[in-house]
N, CA and C atoms as a LAMMPS dump frame, in Angstrom:
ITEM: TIMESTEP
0
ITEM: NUMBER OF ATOMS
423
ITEM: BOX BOUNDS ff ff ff
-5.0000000000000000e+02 5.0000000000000000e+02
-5.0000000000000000e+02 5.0000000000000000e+02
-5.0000000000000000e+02 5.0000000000000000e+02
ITEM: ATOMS id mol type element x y z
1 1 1 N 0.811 -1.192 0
2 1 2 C 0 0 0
3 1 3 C 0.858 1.26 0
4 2 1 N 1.882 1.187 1.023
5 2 2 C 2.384 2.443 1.121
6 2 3 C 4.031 2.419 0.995
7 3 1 N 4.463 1.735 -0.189
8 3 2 C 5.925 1.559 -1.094
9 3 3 C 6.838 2.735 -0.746
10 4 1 N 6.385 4.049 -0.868
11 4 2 C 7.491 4.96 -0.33
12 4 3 C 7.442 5.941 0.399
13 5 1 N 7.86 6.079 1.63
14 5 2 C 7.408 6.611 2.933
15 5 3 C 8.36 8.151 3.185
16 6 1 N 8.1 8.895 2.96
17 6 2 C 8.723 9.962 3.044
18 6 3 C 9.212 10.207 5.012
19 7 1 N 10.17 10.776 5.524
20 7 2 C 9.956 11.2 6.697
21 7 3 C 11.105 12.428 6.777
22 8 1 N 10.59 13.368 7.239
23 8 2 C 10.845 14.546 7.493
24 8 3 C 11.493 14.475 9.404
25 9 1 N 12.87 14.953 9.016
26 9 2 C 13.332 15.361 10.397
27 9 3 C 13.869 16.486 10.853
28 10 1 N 13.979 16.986 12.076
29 10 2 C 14.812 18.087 12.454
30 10 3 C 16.083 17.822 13.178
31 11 1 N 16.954 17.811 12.634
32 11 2 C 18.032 16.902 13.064
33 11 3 C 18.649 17.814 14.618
34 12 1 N 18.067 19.176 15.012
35 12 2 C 18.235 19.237 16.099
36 12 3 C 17.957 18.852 17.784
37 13 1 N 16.631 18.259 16.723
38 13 2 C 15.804 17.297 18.143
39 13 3 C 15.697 15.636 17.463
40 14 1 N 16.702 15.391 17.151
41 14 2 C 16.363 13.855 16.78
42 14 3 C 15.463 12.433 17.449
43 15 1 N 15.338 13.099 18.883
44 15 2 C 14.154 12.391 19.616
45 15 3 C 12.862 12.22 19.403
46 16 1 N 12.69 13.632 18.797
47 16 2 C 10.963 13.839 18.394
48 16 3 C 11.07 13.055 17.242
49 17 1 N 11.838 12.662 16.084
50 17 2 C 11.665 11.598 15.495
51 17 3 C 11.904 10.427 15.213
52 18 1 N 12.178 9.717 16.54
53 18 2 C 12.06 8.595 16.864
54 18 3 C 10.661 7.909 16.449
55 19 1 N 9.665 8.665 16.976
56 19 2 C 8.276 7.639 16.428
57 19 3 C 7.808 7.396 15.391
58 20 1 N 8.535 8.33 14.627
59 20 2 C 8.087 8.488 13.316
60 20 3 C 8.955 7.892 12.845
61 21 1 N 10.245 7.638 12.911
62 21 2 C 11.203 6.659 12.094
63 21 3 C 10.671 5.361 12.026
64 22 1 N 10.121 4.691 13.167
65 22 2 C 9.401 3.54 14.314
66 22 3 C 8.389 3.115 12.891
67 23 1 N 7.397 3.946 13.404
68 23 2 C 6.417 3.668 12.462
69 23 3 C 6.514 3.31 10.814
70 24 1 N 7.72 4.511 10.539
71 24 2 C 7.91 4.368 8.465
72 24 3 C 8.745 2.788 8.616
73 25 1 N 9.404 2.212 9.684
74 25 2 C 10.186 1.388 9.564
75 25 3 C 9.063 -0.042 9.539
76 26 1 N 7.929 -0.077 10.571
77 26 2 C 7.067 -1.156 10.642
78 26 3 C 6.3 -1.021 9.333
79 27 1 N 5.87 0.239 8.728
80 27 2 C 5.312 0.466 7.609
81 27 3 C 6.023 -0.042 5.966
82 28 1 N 7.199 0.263 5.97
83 28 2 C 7.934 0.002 4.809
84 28 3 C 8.265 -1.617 5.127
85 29 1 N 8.249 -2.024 6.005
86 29 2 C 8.85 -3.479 6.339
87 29 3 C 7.569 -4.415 5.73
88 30 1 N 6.215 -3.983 6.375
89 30 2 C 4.682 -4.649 5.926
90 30 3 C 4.362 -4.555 4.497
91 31 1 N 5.076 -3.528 4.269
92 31 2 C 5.009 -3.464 2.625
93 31 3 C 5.896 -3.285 1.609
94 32 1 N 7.138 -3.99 1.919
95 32 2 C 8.05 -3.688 1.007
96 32 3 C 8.675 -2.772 0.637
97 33 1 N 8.333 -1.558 1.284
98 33 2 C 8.449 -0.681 1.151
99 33 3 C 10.017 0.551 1.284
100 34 1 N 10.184 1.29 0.83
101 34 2 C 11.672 1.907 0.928
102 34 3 C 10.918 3.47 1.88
103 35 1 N 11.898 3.983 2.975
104 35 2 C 11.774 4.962 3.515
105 35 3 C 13.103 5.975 3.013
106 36 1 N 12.281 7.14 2.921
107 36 2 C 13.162 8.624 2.839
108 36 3 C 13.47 9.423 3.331
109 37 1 N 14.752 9.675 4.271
110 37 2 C 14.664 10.654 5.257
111 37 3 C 15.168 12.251 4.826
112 38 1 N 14.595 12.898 5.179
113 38 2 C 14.606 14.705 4.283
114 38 3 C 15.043 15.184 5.884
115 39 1 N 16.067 16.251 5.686
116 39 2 C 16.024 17.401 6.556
117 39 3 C 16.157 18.424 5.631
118 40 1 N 15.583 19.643 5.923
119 40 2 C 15.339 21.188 5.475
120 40 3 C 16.357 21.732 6.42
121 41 1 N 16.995 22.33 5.514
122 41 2 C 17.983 23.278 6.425
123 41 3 C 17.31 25.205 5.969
124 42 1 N 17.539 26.145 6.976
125 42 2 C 17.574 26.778 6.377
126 42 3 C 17.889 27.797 5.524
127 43 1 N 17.397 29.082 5.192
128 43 2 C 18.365 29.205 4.284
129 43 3 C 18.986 30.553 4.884
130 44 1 N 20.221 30.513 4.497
131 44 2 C 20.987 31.849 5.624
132 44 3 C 20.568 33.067 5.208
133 45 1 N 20.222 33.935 6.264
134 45 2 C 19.527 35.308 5.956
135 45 3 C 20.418 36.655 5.004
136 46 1 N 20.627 36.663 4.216
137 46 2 C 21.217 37.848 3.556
138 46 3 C 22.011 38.942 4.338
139 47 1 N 20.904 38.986 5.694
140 47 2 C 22.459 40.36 6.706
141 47 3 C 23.2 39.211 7.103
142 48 1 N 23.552 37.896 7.485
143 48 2 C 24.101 37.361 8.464
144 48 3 C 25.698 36.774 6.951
145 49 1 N 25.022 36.851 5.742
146 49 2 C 25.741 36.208 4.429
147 49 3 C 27.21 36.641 5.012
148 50 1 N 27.341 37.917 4.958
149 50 2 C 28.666 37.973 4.978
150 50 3 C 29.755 37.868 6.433
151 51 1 N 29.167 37.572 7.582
152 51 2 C 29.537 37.127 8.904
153 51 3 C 29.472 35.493 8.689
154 52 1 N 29.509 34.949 7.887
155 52 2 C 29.287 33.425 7.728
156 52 3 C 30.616 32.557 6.755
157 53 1 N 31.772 31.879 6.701
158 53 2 C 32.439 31.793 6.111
159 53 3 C 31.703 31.492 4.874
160 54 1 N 32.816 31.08 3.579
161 54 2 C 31.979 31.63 2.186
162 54 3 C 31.165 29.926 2.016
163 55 1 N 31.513 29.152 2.185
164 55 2 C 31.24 27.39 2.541
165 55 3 C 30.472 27.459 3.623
166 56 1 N 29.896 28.032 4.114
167 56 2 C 28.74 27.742 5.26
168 56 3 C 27.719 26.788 4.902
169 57 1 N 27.321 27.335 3.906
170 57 2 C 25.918 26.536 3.223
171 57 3 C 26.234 25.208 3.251
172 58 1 N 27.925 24.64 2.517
173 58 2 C 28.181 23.142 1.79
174 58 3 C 28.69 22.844 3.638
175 59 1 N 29.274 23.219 4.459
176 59 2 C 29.426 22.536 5.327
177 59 3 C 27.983 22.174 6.095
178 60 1 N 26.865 22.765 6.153
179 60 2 C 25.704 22.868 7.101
180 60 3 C 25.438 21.577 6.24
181 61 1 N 25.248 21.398 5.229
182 61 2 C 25.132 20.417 4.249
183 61 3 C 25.409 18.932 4.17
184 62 1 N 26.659 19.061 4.83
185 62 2 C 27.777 17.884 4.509
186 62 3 C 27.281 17.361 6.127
187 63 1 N 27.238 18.163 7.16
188 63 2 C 27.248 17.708 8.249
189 63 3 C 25.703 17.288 8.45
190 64 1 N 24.576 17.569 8.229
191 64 2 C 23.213 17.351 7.989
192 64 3 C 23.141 15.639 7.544
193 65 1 N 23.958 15.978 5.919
194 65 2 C 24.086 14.335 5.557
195 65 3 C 24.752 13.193 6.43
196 66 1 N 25.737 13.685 7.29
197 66 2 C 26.461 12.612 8.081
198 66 3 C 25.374 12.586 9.507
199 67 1 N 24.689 13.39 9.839
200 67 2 C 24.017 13.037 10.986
201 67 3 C 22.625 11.993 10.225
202 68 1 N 22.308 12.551 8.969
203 68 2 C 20.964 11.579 7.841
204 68 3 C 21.727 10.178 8.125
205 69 1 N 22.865 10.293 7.809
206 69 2 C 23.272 8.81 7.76
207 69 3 C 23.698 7.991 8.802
208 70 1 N 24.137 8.485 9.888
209 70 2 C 23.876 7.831 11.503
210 70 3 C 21.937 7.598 11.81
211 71 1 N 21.356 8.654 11.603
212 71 2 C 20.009 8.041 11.695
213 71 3 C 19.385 7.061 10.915
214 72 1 N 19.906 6.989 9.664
215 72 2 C 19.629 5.721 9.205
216 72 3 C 19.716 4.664 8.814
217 73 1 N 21.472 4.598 9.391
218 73 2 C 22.105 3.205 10.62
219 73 3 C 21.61 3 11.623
220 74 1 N 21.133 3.709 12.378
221 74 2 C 20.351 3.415 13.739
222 74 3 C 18.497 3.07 13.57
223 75 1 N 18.195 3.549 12.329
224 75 2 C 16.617 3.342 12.486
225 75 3 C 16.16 1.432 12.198
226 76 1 N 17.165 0.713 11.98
227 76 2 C 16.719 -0.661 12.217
228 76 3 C 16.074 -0.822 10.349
229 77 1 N 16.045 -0.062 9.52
230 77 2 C 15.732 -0.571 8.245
231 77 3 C 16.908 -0.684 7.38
232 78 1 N 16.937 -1.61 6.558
233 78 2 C 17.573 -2.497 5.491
234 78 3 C 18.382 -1.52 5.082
235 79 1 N 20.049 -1.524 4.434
236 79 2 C 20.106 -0.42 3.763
237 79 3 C 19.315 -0.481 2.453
238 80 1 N 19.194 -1.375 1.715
239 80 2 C 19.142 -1.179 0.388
240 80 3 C 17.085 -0.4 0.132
241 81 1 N 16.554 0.085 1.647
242 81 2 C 15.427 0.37 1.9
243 81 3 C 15.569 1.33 2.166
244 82 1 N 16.166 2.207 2.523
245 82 2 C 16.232 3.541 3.297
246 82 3 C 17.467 4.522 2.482
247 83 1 N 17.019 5.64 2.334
248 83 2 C 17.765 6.768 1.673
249 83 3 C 17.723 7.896 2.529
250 84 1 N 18.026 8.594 1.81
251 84 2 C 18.481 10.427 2.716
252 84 3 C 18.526 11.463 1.931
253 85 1 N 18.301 12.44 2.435
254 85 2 C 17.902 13.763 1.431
255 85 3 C 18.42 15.118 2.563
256 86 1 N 18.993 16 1.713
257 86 2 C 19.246 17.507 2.434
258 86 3 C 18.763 18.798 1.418
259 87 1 N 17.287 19.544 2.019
260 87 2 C 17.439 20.341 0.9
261 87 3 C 17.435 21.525 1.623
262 88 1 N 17.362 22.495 1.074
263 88 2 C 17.39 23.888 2.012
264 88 3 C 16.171 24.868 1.389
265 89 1 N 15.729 25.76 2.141
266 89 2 C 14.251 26.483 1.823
267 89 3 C 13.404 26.313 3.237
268 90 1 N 12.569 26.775 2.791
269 90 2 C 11.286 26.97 3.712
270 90 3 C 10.78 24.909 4.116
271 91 1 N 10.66 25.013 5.136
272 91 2 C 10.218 23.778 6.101
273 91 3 C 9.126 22.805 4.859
274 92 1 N 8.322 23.366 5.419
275 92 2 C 6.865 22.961 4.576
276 92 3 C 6.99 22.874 3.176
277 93 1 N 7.547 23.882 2.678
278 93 2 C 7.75 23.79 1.012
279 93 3 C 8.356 22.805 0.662
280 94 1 N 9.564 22.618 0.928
281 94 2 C 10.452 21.418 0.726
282 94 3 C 10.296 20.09 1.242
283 95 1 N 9.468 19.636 1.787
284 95 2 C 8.734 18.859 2.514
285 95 3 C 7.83 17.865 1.434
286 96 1 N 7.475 18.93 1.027
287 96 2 C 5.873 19.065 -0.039
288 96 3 C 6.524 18.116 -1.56
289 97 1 N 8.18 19.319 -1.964
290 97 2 C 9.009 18.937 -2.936
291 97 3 C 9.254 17.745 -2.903
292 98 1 N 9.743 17.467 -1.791
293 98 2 C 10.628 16.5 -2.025
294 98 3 C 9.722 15.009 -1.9
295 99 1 N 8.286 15.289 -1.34
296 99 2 C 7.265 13.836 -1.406
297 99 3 C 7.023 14.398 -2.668
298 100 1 N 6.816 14.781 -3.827
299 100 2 C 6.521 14.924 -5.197
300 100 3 C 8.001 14.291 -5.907
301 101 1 N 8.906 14.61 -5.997
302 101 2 C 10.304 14.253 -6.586
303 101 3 C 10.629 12.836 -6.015
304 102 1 N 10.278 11.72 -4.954
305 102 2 C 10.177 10.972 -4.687
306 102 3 C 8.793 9.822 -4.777
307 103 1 N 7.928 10.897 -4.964
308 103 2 C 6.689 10.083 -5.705
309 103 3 C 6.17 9.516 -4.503
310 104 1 N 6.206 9.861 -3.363
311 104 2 C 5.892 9.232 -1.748
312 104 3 C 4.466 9.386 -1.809
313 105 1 N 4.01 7.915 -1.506
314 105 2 C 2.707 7.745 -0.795
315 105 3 C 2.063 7.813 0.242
316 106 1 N 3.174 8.057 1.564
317 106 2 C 2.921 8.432 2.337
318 106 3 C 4.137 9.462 3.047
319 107 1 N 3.641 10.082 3.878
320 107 2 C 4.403 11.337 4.824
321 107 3 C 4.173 10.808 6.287
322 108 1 N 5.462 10.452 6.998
323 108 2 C 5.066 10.512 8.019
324 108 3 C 6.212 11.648 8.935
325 109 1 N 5.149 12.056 10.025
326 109 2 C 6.379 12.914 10.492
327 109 3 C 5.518 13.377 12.186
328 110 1 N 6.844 13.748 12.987
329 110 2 C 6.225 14.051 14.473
330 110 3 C 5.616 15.549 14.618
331 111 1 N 5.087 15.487 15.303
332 111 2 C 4.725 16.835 15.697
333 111 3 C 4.185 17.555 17.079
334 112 1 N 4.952 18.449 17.816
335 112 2 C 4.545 19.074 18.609
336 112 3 C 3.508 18.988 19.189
337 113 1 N 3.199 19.251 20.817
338 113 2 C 1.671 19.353 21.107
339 113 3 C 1.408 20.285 21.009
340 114 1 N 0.462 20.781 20.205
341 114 2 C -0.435 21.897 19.834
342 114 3 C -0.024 23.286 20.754
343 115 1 N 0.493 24.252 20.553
344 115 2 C 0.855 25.635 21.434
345 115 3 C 0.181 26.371 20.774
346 116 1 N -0.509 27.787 21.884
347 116 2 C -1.367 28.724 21.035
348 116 3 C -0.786 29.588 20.277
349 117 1 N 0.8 29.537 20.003
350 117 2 C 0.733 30.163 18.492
351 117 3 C 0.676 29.143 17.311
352 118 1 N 0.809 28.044 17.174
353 118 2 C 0.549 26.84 16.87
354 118 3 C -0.779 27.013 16.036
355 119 1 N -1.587 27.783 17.215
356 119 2 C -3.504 27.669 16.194
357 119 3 C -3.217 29.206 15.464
358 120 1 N -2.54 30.155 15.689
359 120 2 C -2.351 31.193 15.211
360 120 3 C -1.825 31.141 13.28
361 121 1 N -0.748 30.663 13.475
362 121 2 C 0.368 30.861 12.749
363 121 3 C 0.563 29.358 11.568
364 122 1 N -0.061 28.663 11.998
365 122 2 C 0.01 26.973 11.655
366 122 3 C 1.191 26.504 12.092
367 123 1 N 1.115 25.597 11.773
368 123 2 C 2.804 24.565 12.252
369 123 3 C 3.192 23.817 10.516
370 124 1 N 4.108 23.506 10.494
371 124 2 C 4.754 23.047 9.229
372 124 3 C 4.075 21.522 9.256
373 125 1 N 4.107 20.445 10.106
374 125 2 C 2.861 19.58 9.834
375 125 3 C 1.708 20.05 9.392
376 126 1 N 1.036 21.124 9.969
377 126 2 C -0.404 21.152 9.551
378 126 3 C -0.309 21.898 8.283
379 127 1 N 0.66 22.833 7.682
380 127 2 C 0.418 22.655 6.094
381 127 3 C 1.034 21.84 5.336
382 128 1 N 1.972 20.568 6.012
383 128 2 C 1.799 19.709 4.999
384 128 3 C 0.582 18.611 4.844
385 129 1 N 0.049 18.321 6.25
386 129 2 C -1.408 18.151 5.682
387 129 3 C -2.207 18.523 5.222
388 130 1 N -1.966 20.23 5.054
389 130 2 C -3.382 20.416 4.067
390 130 3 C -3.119 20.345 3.133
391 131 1 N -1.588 20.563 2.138
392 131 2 C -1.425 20.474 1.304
393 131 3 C -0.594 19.388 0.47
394 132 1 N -0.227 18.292 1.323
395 132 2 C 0.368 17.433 0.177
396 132 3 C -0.779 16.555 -0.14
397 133 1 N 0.101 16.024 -1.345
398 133 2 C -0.959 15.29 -2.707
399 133 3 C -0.873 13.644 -2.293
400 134 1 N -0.238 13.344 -0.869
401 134 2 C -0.431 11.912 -0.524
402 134 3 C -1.258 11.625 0.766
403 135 1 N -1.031 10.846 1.46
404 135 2 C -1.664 10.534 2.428
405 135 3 C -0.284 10.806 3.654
406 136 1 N -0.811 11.826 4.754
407 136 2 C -0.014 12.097 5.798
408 136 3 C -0.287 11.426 7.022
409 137 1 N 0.633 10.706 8.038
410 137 2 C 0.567 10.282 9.377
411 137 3 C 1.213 11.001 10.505
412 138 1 N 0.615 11.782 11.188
413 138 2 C 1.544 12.652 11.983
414 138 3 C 1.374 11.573 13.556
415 139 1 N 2.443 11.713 13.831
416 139 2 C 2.492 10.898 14.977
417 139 3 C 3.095 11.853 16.175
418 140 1 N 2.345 11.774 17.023
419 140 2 C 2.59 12.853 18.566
420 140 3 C 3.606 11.727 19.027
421 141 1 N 4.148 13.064 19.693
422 141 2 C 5.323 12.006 20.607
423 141 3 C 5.134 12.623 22.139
């Protein structure tokens, strides 16, 4: 049913996606399935450009991918099942991208307990549920 499992992390709290690794791992396992792990970095602000060495971007980059790839030595799925992704932009947008460019049937990803700027402002889960074109599982931790 659900062949390619997108999962979105923040590699600064790698705890909060523990359940969600959990789950794409019992999910892709029941179905054959291959999991994708994405972190969004973001993107450096224009006043801060030139206080930043000129390689900031490719190191934030390089080091993103080596922490992608300890998490997915540690998440318990197959290698030849599990991949990794680093893109940079806005949270949600790239989120959205990268389950379209991977063709993912499902999204799974953790999310926060609800805070009242949360109902204000949205949270980057709740517009990728309103707006991606697959089926999303947000899992509370």
């Amino acid at each position: 049913m659900f062949r390619s499992i997108l999962v979105p992390i923040d590699l600064a709290d790698t705890e909060l996606a523990k359940p969600a690794i959990a789950t794409a791992a019992t999910l892709s396992k029941t179905w054959d399935g291959s999991v994708r792990l994405l972190n969004v970095l973001p993107l450096t602000p224009v006043m801060l450009a030139e206080y930043v060495p000129a390689d900031f971007d490719t190191q934030q980059r390089q080091t993103a991918e080596e922490a992608l790839a300890i998490v997915a030595q540690e998440s318990g799925i197959e290698p030849d099942h599990i991949s990794y992704a680093v893109r940079q932009g806005g949270i949600y947008h790239e989120i959205l991208e990268e389950a379209a460019t991977v063709k993912a049937e499902l999204i799974v990803m953790t999310s926060h307990r609800p805070a009242m700027r949360t109902y204000f402002l949205g949270s980057n889960a709740g517009h990728v549920v309103r707006y991606a074109k697959c089926s999303v599982l947000v899992v509370r931790h």
